[in-house]
C-alpha positions in Angstrom: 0.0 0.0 0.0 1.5 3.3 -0.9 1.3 6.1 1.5 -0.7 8.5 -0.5 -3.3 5.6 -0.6 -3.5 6.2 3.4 -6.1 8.3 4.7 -5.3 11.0 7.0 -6.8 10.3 10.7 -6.8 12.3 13.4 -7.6 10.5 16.7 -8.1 13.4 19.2 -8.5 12.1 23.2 -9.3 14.1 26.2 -9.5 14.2 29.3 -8.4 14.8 32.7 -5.7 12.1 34.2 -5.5 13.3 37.6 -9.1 12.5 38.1 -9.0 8.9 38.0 -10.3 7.2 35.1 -11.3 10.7 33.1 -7.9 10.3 32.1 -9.0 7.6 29.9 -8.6 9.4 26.9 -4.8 10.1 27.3 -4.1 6.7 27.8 -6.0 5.7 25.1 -3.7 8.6 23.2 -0.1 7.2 25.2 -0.9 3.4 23.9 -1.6 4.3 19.7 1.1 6.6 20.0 3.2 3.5 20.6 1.4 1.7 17.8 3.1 3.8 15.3 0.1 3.8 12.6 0.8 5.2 9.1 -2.0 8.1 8.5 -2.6 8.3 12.2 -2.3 11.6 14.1 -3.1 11.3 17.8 -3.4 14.4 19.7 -4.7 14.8 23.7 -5.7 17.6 26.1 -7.6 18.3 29.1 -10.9 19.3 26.9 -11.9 20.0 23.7 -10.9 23.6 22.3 -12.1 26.1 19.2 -8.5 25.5 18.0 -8.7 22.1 17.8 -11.0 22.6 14.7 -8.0 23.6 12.7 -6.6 20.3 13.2 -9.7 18.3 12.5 -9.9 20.2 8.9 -6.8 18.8 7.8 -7.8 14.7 8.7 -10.1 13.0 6.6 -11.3 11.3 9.8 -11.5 12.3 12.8 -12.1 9.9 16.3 -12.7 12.0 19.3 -12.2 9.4 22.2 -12.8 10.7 26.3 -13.9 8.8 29.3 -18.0 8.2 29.5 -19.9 8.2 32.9 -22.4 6.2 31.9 -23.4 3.9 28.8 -22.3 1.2 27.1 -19.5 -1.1 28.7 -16.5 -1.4 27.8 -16.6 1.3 25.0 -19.4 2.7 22.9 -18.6 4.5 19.1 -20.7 6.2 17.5 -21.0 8.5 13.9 -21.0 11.8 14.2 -23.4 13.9 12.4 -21.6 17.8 11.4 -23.2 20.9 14.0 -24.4 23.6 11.3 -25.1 25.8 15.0 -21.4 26.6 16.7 -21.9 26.4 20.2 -19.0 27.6 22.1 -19.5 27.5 26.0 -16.6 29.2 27.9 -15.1 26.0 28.9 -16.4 23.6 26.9 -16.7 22.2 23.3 -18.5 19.5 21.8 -17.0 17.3 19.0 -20.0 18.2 16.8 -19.3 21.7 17.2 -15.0 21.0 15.9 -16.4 19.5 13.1 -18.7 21.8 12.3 -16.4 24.5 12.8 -13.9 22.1 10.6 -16.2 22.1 7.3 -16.4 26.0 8.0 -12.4 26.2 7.4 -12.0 23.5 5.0 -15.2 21.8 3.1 -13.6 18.4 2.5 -15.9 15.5 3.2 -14.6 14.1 7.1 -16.2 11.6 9.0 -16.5 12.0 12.7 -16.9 9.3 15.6 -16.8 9.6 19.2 -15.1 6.5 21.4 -16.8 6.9 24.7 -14.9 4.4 27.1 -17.1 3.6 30.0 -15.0 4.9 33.7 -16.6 4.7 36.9 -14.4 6.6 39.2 -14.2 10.3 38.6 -14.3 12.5 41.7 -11.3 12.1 42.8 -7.8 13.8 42.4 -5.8 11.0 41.7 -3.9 9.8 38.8 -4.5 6.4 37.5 -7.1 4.3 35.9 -8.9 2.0 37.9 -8.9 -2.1 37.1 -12.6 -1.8 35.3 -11.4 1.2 33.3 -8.0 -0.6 32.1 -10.2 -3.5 31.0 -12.2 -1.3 29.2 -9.3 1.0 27.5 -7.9 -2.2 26.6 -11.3 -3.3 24.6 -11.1 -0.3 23.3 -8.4 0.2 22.2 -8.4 -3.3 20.2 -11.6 -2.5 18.4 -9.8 1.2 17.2 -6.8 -0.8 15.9 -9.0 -3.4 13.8 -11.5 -0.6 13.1 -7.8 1.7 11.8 -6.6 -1.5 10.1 -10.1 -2.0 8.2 -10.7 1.7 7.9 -7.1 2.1 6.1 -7.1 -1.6 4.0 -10.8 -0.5 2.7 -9.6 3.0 1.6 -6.8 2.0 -0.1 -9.1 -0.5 -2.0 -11.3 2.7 -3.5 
């Protein structure tokens, strides 16, 4: 496969490690860094920021993955549908909203998905998953590396 066959994904985590298992997200960032995936940027942060739309615009994919309170277990993903309306709260923006703000700088087609990792502890300050949240960024993290594999092995095919 030749690298211009290889589409360009951003995986963007977030989160906060020092509370518990809301630093799912950076772990989940830490452990595909190390994976060394052709087409893959991974970025992480606390939250989610206005600038982080600039990055988005340049991936053809974009995974936003963070630590979930409640839901599915181990992980849920879901597809990400554009937000026409930008709402910008003062400390807090949603993934619709960065790629939304995305199709605004660049209108390339870009698919969005969000990895919400079920945690349980979140209140508080220490740093370090807890044994249910490892198990669960470990599910994870093998269903984002067959779904990069599959993603990347079906582009290349088109």
């Amino acid at each position: 496969m030749s690298t211009s066959s290889v589409p360009e994904i951003l995986l963007l985590c977030y989160g906060n490690p020092a509370r518990e298992d809301d630093g799912l997200g950076p772990a989940l960032a830490l452990e595909m860094e190390e994976y060394g995936f052709s087409g893959l940027t991974v970025d992480a942060d606390y939250q989610l920021q206005v600038e982080d739309a600039v990055t988005a615009s340049r991936h053809k994919v974009v995974i936003f993955a963070d630590a979930a309170a409640e839901g599915d277990e181990p992980f849920s993903f879901t597809k990400l549908e554009t937000q026409d309306e930008i709402r910008i709260e003062s400390h807090s923006v949603d993934p619709e909203t960065i790629l939304g703000l995305a199709r605004r700088l660049s209108p390339a087609q870009r698919e969005g998905y969000l990895l919400g990792i079920r945690g349980y502890s979140f209140n508080a300050f220490t740093e370090g998953l807890g044994e249910k949240a490892r198990r669960n960024l470990s599910s994870a993290k093998q269903f984002l590396t067959a779904f990069l594999h599959n993603y990347i092995d079906t582009d290349a095919v088109t």
